[in-house]
MIPAVEX-601141 format. One line per field, with one value per residue (C-alpha): x, y, z; residue in three letters. Coordinates in nm, 2 decimals, padded with zeros to 4 digits, always signed. Layout:
<rs>
x = (X; ...)
y = (Y; ...)
z = (Z; ...)
aa = (Ala; ...)
</rs>
This chain:
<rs>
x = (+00.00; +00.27; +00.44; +00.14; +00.09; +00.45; +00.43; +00.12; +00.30; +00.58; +00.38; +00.14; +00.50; +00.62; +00.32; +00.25; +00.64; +00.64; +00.25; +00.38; +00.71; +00.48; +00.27; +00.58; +00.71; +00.38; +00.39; +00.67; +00.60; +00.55; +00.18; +00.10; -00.24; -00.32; -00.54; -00.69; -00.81; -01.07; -01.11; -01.36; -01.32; -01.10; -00.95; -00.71; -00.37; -00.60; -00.61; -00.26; -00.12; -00.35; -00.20; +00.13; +00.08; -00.12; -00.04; +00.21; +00.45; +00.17; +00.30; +00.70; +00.67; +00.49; +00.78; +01.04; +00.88; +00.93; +00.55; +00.61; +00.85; +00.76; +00.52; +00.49; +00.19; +00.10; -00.12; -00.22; -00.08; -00.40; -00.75; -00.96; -01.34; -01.52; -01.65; -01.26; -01.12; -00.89; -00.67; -00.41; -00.29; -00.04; +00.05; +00.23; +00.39; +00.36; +00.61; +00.38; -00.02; -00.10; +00.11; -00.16; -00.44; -00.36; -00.58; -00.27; -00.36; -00.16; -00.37; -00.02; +00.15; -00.08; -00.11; +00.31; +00.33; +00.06; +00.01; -00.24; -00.51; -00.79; -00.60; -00.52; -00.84; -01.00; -00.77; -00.83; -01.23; -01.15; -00.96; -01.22; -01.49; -01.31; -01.31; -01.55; -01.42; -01.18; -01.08; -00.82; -00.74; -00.52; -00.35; -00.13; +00.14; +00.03; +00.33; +00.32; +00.57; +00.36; +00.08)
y = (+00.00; +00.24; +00.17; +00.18; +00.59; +00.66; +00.58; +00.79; +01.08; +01.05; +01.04; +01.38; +01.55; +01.43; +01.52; +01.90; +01.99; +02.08; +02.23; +02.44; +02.60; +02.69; +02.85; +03.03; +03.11; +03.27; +03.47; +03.62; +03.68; +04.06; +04.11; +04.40; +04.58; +04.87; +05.10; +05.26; +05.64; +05.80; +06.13; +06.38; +06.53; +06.83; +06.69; +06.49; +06.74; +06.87; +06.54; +06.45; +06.76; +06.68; +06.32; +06.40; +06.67; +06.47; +06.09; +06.01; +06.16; +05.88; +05.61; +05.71; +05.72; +05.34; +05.24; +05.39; +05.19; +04.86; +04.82; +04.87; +04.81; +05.03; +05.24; +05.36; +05.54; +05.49; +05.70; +05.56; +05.69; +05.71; +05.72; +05.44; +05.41; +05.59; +05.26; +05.10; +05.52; +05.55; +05.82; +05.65; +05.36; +05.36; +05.01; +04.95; +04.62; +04.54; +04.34; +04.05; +03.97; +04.01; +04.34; +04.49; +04.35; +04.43; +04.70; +04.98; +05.30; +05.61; +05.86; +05.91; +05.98; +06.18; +06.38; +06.41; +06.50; +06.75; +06.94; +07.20; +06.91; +07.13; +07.22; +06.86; +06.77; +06.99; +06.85; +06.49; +06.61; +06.80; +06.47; +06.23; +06.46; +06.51; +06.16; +05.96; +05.60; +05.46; +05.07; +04.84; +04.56; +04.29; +04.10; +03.79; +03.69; +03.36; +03.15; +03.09; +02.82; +02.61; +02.35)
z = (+00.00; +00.09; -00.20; -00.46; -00.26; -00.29; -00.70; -00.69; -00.57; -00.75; -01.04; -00.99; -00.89; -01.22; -01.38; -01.19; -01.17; -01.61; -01.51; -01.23; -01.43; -01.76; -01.44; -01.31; -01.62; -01.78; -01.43; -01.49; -01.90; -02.06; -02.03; -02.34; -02.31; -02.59; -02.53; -02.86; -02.82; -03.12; -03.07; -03.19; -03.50; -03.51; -03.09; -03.21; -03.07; -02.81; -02.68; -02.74; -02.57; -02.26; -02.25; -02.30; -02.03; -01.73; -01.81; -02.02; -01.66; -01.45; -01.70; -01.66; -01.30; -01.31; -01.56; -01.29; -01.05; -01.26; -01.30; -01.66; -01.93; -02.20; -02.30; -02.65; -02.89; -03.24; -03.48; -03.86; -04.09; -04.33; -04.25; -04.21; -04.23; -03.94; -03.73; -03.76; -03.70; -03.40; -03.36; -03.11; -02.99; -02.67; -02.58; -02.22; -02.17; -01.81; -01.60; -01.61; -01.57; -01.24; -01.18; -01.51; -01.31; -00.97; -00.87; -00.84; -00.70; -00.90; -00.66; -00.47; -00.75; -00.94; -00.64; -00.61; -01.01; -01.02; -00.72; -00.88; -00.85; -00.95; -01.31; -01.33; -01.27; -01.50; -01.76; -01.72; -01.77; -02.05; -02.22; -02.17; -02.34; -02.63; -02.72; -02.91; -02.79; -02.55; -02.56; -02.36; -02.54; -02.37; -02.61; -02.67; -02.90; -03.18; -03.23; -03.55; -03.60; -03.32; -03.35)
aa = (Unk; Unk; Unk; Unk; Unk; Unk; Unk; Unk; Unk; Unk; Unk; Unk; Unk; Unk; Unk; Unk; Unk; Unk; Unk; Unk; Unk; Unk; Unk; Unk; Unk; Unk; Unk; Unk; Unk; Unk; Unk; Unk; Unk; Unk; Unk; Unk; Unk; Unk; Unk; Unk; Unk; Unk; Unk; Unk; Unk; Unk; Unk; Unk; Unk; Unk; Unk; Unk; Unk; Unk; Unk; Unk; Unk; Unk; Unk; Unk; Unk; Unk; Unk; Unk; Unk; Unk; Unk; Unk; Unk; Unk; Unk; Unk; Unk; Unk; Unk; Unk; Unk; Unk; Unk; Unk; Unk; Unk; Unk; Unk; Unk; Unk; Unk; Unk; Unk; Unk; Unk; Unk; Unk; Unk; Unk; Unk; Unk; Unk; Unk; Unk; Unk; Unk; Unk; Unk; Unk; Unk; Unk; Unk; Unk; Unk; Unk; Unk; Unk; Unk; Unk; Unk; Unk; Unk; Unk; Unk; Unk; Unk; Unk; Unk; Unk; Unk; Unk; Unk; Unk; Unk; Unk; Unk; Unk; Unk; Unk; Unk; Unk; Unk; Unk; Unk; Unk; Unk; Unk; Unk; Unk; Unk; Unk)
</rs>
């Protein structure tokens, strides 16, 4: 009997040790999130300079932090029909998945960066109602040369 339990075990360790690395390792993977921004016709710099302003310093102070690993924005280069139209894309590759999902509170921070809160405020309103649509879009690599 004792033998037959210590097979057993031996077994599910051989079994969960290859389950529990691939666990570990996609822990500690990149996790990439873009967020796509379409702003109202005409709001497009407007918007920019507000973001470059208020929370593109938010997102440098995360990356100093090591929350983050990089943080870059993209516009299209052409138009594209109004329903597919976004105006930018800023994609942040966190450290790993359950730092992007972990609830992190930038109120100290925002509150160190900006101490005019009221401006700041005002500016964060102003950015929001300028845009048309705001999406986060967590996304994962395909390998390609995989089954």
């Amino acid at each position: 009997m004792f033998a037959l339990a210590a097979a057993l075990l031996a077994g599910h360790q051989l079994w969960s040790a290859p389950q529990n690395a691939r666990a570990a390792e996609t822990k500690e993977q990149p996790y990439v999130i873009e967020y796509y921004y379409k702003a109202k016709w005409g709001h497009a710099d407007e918007f920019l300079t507000l973001f470059k302003k208020n929370h593109y310093p938010v997102l440098k102070k995360e990356m100093e932090l090591g929350r983050m690993l990089k943080v870059t924005m993209a516009t299209p280069r052409y138009h594209a029909t109004e329903d597919g139209r976004w105006d930018f894309r800023v994609t942040i590759v966190f450290k790993n998945a359950a730092i992007a999902n972990d609830n992190f509170d930038s109120a100290a921070l925002i509150r160190q960066l900006f101490p005019d809160q009221d401006t700041y405020k005002k500016e964060e309103q102003r950015r929001f109602e300028i845009l048309d649509s705001h999406s986060d879009v967590p996304i994962k690599d395909v390998d390609l040369e995989g089954k």
